[in-house]
C-alpha beads as a LAMMPS data file, in Angstrom:
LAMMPS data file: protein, C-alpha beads

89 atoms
88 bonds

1 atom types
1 bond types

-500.0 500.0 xlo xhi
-500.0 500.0 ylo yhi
-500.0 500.0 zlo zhi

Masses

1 110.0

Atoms # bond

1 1 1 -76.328 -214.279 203.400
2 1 1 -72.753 -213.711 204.255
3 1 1 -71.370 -214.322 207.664
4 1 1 -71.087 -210.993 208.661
5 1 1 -74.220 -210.275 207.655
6 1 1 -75.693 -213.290 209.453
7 1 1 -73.558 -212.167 212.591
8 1 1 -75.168 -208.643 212.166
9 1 1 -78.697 -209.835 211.446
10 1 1 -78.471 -211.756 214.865
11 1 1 -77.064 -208.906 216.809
12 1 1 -79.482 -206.251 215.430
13 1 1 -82.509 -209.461 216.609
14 1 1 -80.740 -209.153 219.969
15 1 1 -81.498 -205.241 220.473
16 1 1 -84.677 -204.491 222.624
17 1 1 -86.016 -201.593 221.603
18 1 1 -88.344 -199.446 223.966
19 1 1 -90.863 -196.529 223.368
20 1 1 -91.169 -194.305 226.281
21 1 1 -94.447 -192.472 227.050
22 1 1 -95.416 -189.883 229.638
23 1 1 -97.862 -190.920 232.360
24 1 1 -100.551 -187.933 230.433
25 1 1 -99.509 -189.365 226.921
26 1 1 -101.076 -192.373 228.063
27 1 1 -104.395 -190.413 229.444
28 1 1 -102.905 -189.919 233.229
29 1 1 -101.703 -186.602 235.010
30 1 1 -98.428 -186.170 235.598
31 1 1 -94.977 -186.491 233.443
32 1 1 -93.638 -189.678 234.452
33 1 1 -91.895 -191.225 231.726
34 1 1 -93.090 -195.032 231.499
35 1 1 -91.285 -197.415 229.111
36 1 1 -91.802 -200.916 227.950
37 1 1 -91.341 -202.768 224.665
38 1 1 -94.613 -203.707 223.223
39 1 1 -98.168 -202.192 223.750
40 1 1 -99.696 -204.841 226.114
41 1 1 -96.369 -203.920 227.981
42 1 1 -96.938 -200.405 228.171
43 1 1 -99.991 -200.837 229.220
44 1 1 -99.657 -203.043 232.293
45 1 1 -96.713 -200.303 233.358
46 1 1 -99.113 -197.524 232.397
47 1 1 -101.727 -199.548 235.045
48 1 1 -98.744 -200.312 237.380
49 1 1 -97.910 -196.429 237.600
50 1 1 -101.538 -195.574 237.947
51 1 1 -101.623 -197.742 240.925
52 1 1 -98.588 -196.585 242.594
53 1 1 -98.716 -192.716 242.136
54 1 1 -103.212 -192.331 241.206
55 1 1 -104.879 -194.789 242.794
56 1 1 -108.337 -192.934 242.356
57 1 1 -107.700 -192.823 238.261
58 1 1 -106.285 -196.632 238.676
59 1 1 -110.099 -197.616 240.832
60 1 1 -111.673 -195.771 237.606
61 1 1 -110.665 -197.481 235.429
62 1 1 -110.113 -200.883 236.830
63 1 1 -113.907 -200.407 236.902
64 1 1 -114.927 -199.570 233.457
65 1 1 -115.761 -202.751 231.201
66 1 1 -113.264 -203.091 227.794
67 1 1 -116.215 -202.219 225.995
68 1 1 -117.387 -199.461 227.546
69 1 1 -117.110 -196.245 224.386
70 1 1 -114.181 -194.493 226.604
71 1 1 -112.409 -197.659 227.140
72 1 1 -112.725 -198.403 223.258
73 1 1 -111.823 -194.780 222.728
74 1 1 -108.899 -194.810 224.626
75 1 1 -107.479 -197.933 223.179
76 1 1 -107.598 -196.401 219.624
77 1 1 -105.934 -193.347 221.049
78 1 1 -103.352 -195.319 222.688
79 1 1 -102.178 -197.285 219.457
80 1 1 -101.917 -194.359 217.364
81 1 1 -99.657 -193.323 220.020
82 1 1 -97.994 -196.443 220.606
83 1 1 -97.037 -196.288 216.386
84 1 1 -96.147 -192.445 216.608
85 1 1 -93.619 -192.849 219.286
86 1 1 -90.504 -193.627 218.022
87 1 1 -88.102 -196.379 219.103
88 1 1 -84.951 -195.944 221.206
89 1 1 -82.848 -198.315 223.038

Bonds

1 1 1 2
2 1 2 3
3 1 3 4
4 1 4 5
5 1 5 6
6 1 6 7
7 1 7 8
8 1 8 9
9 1 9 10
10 1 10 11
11 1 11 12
12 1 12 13
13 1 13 14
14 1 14 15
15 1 15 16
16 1 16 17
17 1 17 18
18 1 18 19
19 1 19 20
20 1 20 21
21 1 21 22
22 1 22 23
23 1 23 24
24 1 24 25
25 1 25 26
26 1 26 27
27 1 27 28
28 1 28 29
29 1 29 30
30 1 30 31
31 1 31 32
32 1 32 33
33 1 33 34
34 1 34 35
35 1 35 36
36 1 36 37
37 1 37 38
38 1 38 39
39 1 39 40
40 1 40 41
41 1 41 42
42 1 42 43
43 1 43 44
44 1 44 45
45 1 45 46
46 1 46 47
47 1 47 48
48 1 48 49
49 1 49 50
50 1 50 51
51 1 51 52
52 1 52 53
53 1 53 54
54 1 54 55
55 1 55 56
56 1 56 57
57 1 57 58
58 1 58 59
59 1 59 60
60 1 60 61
61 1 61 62
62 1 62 63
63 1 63 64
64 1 64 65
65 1 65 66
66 1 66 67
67 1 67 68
68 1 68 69
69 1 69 70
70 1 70 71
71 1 71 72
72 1 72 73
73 1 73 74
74 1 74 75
75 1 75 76
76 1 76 77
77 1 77 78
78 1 78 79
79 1 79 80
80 1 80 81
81 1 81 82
82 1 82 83
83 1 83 84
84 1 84 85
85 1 85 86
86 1 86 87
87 1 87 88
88 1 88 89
């Protein structure tokens, strides 16, 4: 690799790139855009929203067990999502 191109690899490495959702893309009920820059990320902001703005919807499902089918469901759901959404910085 050339310099330059070493220089660029390192600078394109330095980039974060985020995916932004909507509060009902991730299975809530308003618009709120929510980004973050990998899906266990999302997720806690998704929960962190949920708490702030739907605290009902947050007390749901804080209470549902990981494997419960509509946990599992939504999971599959979300990472389809998460690989749909495209990048942006």
């Amino acid at each position: 690799m050339h310099d330059f191109d070493t220089r660029r690899y390192k600078l394109i490495q330095s980039i974060n790139f985020m995916k932004t959702m909507t509060c009902a893309e991730l299975g809530g009920m308003c618009e709120e855009r929510i980004s973050a820059e990998t899906p266990d990320e999302m997720i806690a902001q998704g929960m962190k929203h949920l708490e702030d703005k739907h605290q009902g919807m947050a007390a749901t499902v804080k209470a549902m067990p990981e494997d419960d089918p509509t946990m599992v469901a939504w999971g599959e759901k979300f990472m389809k999502n998460w690989e749909s959404t495209p990048e942006s910085q």
